[in-house]
C-alpha positions in Angstrom: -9.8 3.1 28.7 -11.8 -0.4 29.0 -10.7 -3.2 26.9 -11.0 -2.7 23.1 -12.3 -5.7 21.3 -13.8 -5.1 18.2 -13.9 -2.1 15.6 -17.4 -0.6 17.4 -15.7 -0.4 20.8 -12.8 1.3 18.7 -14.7 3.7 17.0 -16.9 4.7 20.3 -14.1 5.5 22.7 -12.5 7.0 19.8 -14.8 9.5 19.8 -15.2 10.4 23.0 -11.9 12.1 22.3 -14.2 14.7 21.1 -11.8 16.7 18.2 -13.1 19.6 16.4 -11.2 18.3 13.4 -11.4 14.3 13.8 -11.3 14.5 9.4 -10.8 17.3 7.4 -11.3 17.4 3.9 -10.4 19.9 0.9 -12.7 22.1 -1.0 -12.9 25.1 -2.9 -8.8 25.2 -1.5 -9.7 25.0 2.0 -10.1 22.6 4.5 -13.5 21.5 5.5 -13.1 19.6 9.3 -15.3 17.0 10.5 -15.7 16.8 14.7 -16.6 14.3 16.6 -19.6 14.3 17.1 -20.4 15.0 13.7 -18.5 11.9 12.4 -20.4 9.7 15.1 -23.4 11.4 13.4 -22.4 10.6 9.8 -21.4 7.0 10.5 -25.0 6.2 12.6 -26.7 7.8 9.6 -25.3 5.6 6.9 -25.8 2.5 9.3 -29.5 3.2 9.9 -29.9 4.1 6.0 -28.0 0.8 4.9 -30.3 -1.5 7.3 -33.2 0.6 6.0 -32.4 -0.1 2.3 -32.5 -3.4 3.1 -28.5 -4.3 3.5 -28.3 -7.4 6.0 -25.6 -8.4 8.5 -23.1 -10.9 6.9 -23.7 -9.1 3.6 -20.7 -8.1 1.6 -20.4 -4.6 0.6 -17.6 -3.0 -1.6 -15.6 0.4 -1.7 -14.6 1.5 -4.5 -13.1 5.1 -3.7 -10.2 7.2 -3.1 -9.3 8.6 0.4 -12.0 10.7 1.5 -14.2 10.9 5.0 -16.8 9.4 3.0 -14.8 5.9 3.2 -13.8 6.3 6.5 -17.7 6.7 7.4 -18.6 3.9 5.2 -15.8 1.7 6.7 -16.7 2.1 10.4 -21.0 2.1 9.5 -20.4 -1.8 8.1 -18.2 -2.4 10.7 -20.8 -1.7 13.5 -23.6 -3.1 11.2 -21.8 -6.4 11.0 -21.3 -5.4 7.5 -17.9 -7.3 6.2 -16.5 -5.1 3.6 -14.7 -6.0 0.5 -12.2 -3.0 -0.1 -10.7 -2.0 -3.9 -8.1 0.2 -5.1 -10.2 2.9 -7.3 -6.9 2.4 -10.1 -8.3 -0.9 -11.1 -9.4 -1.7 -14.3 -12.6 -2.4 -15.6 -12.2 -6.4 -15.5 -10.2 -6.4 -12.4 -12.9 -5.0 -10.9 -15.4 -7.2 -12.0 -13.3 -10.2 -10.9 -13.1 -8.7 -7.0 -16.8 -7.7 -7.2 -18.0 -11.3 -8.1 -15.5 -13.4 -6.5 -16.4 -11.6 -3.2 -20.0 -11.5 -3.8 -20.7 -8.0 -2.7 -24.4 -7.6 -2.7 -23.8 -3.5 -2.4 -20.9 -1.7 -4.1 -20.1 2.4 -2.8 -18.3 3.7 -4.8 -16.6 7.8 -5.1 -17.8 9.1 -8.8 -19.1 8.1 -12.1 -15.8 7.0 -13.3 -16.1 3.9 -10.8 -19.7 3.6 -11.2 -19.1 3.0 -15.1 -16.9 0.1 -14.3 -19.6 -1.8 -12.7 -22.2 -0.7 -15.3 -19.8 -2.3 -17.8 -19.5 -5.0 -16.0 -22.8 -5.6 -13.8 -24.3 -8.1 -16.1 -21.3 -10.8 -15.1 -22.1 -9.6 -11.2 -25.1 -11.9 -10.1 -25.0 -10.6 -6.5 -24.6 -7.4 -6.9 -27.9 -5.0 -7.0 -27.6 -1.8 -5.1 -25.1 1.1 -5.5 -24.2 4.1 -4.0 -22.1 7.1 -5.7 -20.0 9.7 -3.3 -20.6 12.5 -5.7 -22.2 13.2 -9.0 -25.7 12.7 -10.3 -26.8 9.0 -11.2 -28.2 7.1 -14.1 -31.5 5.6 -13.9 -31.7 1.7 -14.4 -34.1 -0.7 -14.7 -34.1 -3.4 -11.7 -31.0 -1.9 -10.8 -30.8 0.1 -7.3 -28.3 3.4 -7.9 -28.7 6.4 -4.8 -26.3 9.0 -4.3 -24.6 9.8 -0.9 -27.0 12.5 -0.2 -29.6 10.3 -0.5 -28.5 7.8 1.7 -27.6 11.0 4.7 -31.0 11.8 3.8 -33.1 8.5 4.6 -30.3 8.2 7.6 -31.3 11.2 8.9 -35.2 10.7 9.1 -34.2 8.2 11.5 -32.1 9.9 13.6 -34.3 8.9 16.7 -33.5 5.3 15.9 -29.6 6.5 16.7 -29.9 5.3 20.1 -29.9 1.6 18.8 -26.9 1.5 16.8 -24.3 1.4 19.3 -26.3 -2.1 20.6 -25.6 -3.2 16.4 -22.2 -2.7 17.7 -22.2 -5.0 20.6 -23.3 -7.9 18.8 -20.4 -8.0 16.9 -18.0 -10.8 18.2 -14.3 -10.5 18.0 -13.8 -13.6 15.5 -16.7 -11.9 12.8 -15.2 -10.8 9.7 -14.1 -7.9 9.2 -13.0 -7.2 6.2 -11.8 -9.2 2.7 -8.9 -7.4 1.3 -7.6 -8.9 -2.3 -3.7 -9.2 -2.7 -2.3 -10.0 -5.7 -0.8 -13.6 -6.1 1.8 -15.2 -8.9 -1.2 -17.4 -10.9 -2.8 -14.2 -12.0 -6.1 -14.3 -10.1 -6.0 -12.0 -6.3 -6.7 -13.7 -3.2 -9.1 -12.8 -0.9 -7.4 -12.0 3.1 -10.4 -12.7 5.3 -9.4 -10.4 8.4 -11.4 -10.6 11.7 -12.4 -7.5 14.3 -9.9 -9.1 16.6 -7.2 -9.3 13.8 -7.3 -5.8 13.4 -8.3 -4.6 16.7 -4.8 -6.4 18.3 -2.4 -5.0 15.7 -3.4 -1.6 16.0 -4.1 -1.4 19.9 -0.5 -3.3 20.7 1.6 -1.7 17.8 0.1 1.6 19.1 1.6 1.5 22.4 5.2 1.3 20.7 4.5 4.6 18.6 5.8 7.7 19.1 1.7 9.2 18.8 -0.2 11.4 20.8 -3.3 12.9 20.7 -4.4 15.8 19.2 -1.8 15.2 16.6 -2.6 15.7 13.1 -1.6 13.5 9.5 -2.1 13.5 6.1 -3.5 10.8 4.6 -3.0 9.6 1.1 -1.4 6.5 0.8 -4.7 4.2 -0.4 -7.0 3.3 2.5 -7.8 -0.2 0.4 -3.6 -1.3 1.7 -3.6 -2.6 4.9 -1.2 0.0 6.1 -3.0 2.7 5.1 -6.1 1.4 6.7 -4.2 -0.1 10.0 -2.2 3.0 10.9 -3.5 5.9 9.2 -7.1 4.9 9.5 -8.2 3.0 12.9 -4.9 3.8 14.8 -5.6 7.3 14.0 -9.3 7.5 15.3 -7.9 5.0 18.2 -5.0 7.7 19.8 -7.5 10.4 18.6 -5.2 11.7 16.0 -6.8 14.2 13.4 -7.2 12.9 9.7 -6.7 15.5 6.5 -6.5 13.8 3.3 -4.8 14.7 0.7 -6.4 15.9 -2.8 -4.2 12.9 -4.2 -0.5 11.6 -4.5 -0.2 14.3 -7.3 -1.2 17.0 -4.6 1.1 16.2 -1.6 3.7 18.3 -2.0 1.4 20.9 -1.8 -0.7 19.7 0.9 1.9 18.9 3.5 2.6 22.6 3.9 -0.8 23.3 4.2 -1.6 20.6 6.6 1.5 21.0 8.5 1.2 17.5 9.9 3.0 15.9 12.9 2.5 12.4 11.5 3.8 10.9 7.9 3.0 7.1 7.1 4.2 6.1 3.3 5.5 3.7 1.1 9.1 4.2 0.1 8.7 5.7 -2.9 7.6 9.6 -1.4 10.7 9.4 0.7 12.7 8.3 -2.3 11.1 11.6 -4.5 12.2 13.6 -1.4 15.6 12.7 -1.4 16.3 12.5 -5.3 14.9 15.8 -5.6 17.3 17.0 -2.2 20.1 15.7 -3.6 19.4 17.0 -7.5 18.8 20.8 -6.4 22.0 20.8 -3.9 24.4 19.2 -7.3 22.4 22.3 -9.1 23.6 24.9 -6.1 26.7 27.4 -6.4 29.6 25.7 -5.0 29.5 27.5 -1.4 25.8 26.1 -0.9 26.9 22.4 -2.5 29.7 22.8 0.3 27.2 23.9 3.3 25.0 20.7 2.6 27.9 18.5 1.9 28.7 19.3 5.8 26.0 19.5 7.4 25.0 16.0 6.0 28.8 14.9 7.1 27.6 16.0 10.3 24.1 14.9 10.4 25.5 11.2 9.5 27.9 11.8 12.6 25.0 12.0 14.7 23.2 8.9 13.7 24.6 6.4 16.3 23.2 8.9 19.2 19.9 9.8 17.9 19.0 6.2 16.7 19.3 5.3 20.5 18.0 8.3 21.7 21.2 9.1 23.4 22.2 12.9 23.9 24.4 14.0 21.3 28.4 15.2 22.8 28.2 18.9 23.4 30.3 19.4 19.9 28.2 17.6 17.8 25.3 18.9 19.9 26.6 22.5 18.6 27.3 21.5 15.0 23.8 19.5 14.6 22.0 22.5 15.6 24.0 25.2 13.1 23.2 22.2 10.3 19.9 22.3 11.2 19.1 26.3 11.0 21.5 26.2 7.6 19.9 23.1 6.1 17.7 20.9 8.0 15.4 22.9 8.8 14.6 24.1 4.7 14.3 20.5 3.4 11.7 19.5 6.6 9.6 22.9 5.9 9.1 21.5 2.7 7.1 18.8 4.4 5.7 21.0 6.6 7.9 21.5 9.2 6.1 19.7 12.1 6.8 16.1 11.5 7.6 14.3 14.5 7.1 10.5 13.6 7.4 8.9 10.3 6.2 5.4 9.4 7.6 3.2 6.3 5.8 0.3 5.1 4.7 -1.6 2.0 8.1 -2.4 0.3 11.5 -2.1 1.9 13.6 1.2 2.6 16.9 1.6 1.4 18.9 2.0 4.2 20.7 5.3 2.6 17.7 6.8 2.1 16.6 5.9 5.6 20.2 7.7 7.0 19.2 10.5 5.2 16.0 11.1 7.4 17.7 10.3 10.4 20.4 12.6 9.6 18.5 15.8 8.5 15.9 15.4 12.0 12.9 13.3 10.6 12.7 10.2 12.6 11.8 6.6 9.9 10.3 4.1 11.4 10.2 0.7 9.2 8.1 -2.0 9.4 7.6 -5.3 8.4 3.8 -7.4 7.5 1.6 -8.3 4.8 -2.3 -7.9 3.8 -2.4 -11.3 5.8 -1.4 -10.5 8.8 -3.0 -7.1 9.3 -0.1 -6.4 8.9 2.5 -5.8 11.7 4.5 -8.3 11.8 8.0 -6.5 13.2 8.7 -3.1 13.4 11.7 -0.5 14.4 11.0 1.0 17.9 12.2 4.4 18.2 15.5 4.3 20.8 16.0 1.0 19.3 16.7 1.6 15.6 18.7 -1.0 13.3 19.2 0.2 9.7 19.0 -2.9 7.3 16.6 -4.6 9.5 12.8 -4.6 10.0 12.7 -4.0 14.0 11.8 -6.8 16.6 8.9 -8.9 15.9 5.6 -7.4 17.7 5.5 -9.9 20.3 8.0 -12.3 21.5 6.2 -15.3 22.1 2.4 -15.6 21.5 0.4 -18.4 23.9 3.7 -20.1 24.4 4.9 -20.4 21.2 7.5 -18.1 19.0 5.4 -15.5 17.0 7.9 -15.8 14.5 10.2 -18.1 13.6 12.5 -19.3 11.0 11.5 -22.2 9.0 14.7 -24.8 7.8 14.6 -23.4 4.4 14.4 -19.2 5.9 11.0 -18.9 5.3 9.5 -16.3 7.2 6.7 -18.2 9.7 4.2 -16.2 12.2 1.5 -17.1 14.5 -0.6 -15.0 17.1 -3.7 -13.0 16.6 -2.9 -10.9 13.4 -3.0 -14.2 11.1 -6.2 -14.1 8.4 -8.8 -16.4 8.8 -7.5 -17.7 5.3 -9.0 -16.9 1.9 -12.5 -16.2 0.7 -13.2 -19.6 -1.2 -9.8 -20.7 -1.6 -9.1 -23.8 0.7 -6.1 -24.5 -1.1 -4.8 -21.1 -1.1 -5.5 -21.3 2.7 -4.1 -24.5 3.3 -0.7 -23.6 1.6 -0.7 -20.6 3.5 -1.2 -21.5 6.6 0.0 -24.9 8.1 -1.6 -27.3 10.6 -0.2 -26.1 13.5 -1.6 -22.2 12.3 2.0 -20.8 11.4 1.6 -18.5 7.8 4.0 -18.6 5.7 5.2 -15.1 4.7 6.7 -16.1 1.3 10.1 -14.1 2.3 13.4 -14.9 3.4 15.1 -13.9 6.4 16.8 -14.3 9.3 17.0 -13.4 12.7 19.8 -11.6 14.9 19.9 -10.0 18.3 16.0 -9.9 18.3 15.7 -8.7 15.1 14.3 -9.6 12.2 15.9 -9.1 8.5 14.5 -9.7 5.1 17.1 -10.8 2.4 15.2 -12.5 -0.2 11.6 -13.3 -1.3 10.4 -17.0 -1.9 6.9 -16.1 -3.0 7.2 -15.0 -7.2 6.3 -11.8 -6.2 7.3 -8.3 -7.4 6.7 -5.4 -4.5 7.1 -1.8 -6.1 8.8 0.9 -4.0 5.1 2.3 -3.8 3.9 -0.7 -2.1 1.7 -2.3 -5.2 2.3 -5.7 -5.1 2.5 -6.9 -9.4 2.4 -10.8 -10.1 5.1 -11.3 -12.7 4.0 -14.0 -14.4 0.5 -13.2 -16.3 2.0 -10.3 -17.4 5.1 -11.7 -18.8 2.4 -14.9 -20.3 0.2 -12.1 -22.2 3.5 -10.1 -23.7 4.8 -13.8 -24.9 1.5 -14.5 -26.8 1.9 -11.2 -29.2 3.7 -12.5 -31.9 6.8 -10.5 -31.5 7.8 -11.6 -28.4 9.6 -14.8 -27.5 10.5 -14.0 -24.1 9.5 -11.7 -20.9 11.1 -11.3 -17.7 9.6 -8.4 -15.3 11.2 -6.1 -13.5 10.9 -3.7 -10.8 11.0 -4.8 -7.5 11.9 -2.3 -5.2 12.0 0.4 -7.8 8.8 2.8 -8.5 8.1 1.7 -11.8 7.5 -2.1 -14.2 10.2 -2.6 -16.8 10.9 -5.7 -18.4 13.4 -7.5 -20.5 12.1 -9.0 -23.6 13.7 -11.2 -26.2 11.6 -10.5 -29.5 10.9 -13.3 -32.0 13.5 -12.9 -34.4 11.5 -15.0 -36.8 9.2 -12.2 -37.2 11.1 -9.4 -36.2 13.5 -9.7 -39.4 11.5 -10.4 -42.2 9.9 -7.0 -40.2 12.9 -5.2 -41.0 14.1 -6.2 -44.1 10.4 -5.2 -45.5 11.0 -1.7 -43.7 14.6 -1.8 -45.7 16.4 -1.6 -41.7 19.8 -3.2 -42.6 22.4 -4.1 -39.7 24.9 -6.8 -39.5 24.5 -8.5 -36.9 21.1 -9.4 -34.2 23.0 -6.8 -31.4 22.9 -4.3 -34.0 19.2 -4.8 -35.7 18.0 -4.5 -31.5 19.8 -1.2 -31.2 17.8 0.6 -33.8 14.9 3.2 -32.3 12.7 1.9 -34.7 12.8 -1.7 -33.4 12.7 -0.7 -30.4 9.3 1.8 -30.6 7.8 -1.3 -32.6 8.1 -3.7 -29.8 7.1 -1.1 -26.9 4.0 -0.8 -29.3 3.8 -4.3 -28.7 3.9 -4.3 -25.1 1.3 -1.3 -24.7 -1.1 -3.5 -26.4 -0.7 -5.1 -23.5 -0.4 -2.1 -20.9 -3.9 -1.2 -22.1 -5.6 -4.1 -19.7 -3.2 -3.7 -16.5 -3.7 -0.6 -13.8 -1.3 1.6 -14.1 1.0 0.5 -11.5 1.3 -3.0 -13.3 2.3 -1.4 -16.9 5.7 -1.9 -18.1 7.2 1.4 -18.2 10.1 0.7 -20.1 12.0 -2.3 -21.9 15.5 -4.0 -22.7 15.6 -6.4 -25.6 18.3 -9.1 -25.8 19.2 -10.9 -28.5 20.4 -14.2 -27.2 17.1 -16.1 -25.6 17.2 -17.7 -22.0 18.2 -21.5 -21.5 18.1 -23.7 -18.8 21.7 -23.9 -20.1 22.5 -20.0 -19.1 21.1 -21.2 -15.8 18.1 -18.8 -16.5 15.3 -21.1 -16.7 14.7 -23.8 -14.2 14.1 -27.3 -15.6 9.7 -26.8 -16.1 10.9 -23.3 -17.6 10.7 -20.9 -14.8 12.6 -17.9 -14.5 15.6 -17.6 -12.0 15.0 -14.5 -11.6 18.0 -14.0 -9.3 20.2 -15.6 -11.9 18.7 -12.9 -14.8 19.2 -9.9 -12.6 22.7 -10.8 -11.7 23.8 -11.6 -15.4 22.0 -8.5 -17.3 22.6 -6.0 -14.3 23.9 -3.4 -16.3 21.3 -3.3 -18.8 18.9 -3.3 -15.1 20.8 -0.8 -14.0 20.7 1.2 -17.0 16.8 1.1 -17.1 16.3 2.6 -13.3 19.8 5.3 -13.6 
């Protein structure tokens, strides 16, 4: 295979891998595939429509859209266009939105239904770049000296000029390795996202040198439904998939699946933590449920499947015994909980927030092979991964190179920050030069933001320095704006947010008790005491009603799910607030741990 520079080259020897089922998508409760040849069709279309329409190299375009071939053909028509595109989770709300759209200045905005489209018409006033959109599906609204086609449309004007399809692969060649790419948002601790500017070559190295350390093949086939906005999603699942030549069938949503893994029957699994945590809760809950013989069976075959952990991390042969015991725990047990995910799974991928290591054990020990990584939206984002033969619970694998142009790829700054250099590192950020500049320093090491260390070659993660909160579905939630907007309602006196590493926001609130009681006593609540008054459910539903006031302007992912109120407020005294008034957030997690622990039981 010649050398693989940009995204074009990418895409073009992809598809001389010529699948019949390159994407497959579900309709009517089947699945439609997409070849080859038709997706190089598609993707040359919507390139010729888009230069046609008047769309310009260097021009921004957003996508607004959940996982469908649709995106993917968008994604990979900018990319040959010298299109950079500006990708957005479709859960965002209506100013969020707005704030990526006009920070970025996307020109052209695609977007999957009227549901996104009625964002940006609520919105398209504060948007002075913005002037052409395109809907997936659904019929559009007619607007003066606005430009609004549908996807049809745009195949249709695409192919009129199909004898023009010749010149697009020469669009592709004029793309340099250093162009933009792509300007993926991430969410930082003052509130507003930053915008990763991430080059062909950024993208191009991580997925063609990470691939040759994966256990994938071609003609393999994965579901995909993990947002193709996150970097993972889009690194993996999306280029490294059309790079190995590795079938794509998307999944009707994250709601769906459970039902779709059967149906696809996948070889290939890449998700956050939180769908292997659903997997094992649920394992676990319906073998306590069993009759005590079955609770007995599963107790020993996972006895047994733990015994074989040593030998299969480094793909050692197992001893004839265990050899013979793995396999009876297998047909008895194994084999049931892996049909559920459709039985084929050979390789597994982790990424977005950390694995627990028991939850990883349990994979391991029940046959599905968990490989953890390590990277952020700014580094595109494979920093360190587990190799398979090579697997390390608790750590987040060897760094992808060992030294890049003579210097360490990562290192260990004096205060543990995590620090890495090579080809993966951003640009820096869309119109942020102080953003950049704190990011990355003169000599073009980025600071992760995370703590770690490492040992033997590998790299650990023990703490994070950046005031960031990482859900176990990989949706990265700045603390702090949230906790500033709950203090201003008038019941609340203090907010701390929870949640990081769990799949859901919490938070721990100290109410105002100058308005909270004279609340009360008008509502004739009597107690004796502040401990008591914070126990009643009626106190409780009135400040949760305080905090959904404030739910109603976050996605989904960012609302506080559940709270804890305290009655004594947070001092620098307690050691809980730092001397400008920060929150330890260490130091509150330790001392109300069993109220935490209460919230996520």
């Amino acid at each position: 295979m010649s050398e693989i520079k940009t995204i074009p080259d990418l895409f073009y020897k992809g598809i001389e891998r010529d699948l019949s089922d390159a994407l497959a998508y579900k309709s009517n409760g089947t699945y439609h595939p997409i070849s080859h040849r038709e997706y190089k069709d598609f993707v040359e279309w919507v390139a010729l429509a888009l230069r046609e329409k008047g769309l310009r190299p260097g021009e921004h375009l957003a996508i607004i859209s959940e996982n469908r071939p649709e995106w993917a053909i968008a994604d990979f028509a900018c990319a040959i266009s010298g299109v950079p595109t500006v990708v957005l989770y479709p859960t965002l709300v209506t100013n969020q939105t707005a704030f990526i759209l006009r920070h970025s200045e996307a020109s052209w905005a695609i977007c999957s239904n009227s549901q996104q489209l009625t964002k940006i018409m609520n919105s398209w006033s504060e948007l002075p770049n913005l002037h052409t959109v395109i809907v997936m599906e659904g019929q559009v609204p007619a607007v003066p000296n606005k430009n609004i086609y549908t996807w049809d449309q745009l195949l249709t004007v695409g192919r009129s000029l199909s004898s023009k399809q010749h010149e697009i692969r020469q669009w592709g060649n004029l793309v340099k390795p250093e162009d933009l790419l792509t300007i993926i948002y991430t969410s930082g601790t003052t509130g507003d996202p930053k915008g990763a500017m991430l080059t062909h070559n950024n993208l191009v190295t991580n997925v063609v040198d990470a691939a040759k350390a994966l256990d994938l093949r071609s003609g393999d086939r994965s579901l995909s439904f993990l947002p193709l906005c996150h970097i993972f999603e889009r690194m993996v699942g999306h280029f490294t998939m059309m790079h190995l030549g590795i079938s794509i069938y998307y999944a009707e949503g994250v709601a769906s699946v459970a039902d779709n893994l059967p149906e696809v029957k996948p070889n290939v699994l890449l998700s956050v933590p939180r769908i292997y945590e659903k997997i094992f809760n649920r394992t676990y809950f319906m073998a306590g449920q069993a009759p005590f013989l079955q609770r007995t069976i599963f107790k020993l075959a996972m006895q047994i499947g733990h015994w074989s952990l040593p030998y299969r991390y480094t793909r050692r042969p197992l001893p004839f015994y265990l050899k013979f015991l793995h396999r009876a725990a297998t047909k008895l047990v194994f084999e049931k909980i892996l049909s559920k995910l459709g039985g084929n799974i050979r390789f597994a991928a982790s990424g977005g927030a950390p694995l627990s290591t028991n939850i990883l054990e349990f994979f391991w020990a029940i046959g599905l092979d968990i490989v953890e990584g390590y990277g952020l939206s700014e580094t595109s984002p494979v920093i360190s991964f587990n190799r398979l033969g090579d697997i390390t619970p608790g750590s987040v694998g060897r760094p992808l190179y060992d030294m890049w142009e003579g210097r360490p790829f990562v290192k260990i700054a004096e205060d543990g920050e995590i620090l890495c250099q090579g080809p993966n590192i951003m640009k820096g950020y869309w119109k942020n030069e102080e953003g950049t500049r704190e990011a990355i320093s003169p000599d073009g090491y980025f600071h992760t933001g995370d703590i770690g260390h490492i040992k033997d070659g590998r790299l650990y993660i023990t703490d994070r320095k950046k005031d960031l909160i990482i859900t176990s579905g990989g949706k990265n939630v700045a603390p702090q704006p949230i906790e500033n907007s709950l203090k201003s309602n008038k019941y609340i006196n203090q907010a701390v947010l929870l949640g990081d590493k769990q799949n859901f926001i919490s938070a721990l609130i100290v109410p105002d008790f100058d308005t909270l009681e004279p609340w009360a006593k008008r509502h004739k609540i009597s107690y004796q005491s502040r401990e008591e008054l914070l126990e009643h459910p009626r106190v409780n539903e009135k400040i949760m009603n305080q905090v959904s006031k404030v739910n109603k302007k976050l996605s989904n992912y960012e609302q506080v799910k559940k709270i804890k109120l305290l009655s004594i407020e947070m001092t620098q005294d307690s050691g809980e607030l730092t001397p400008t008034m920060k929150v330890m957030r260490r130091v509150v997690n330790e001392k109300h741990k069993k109220l935490i622990d209460d919230i996520y039981s």
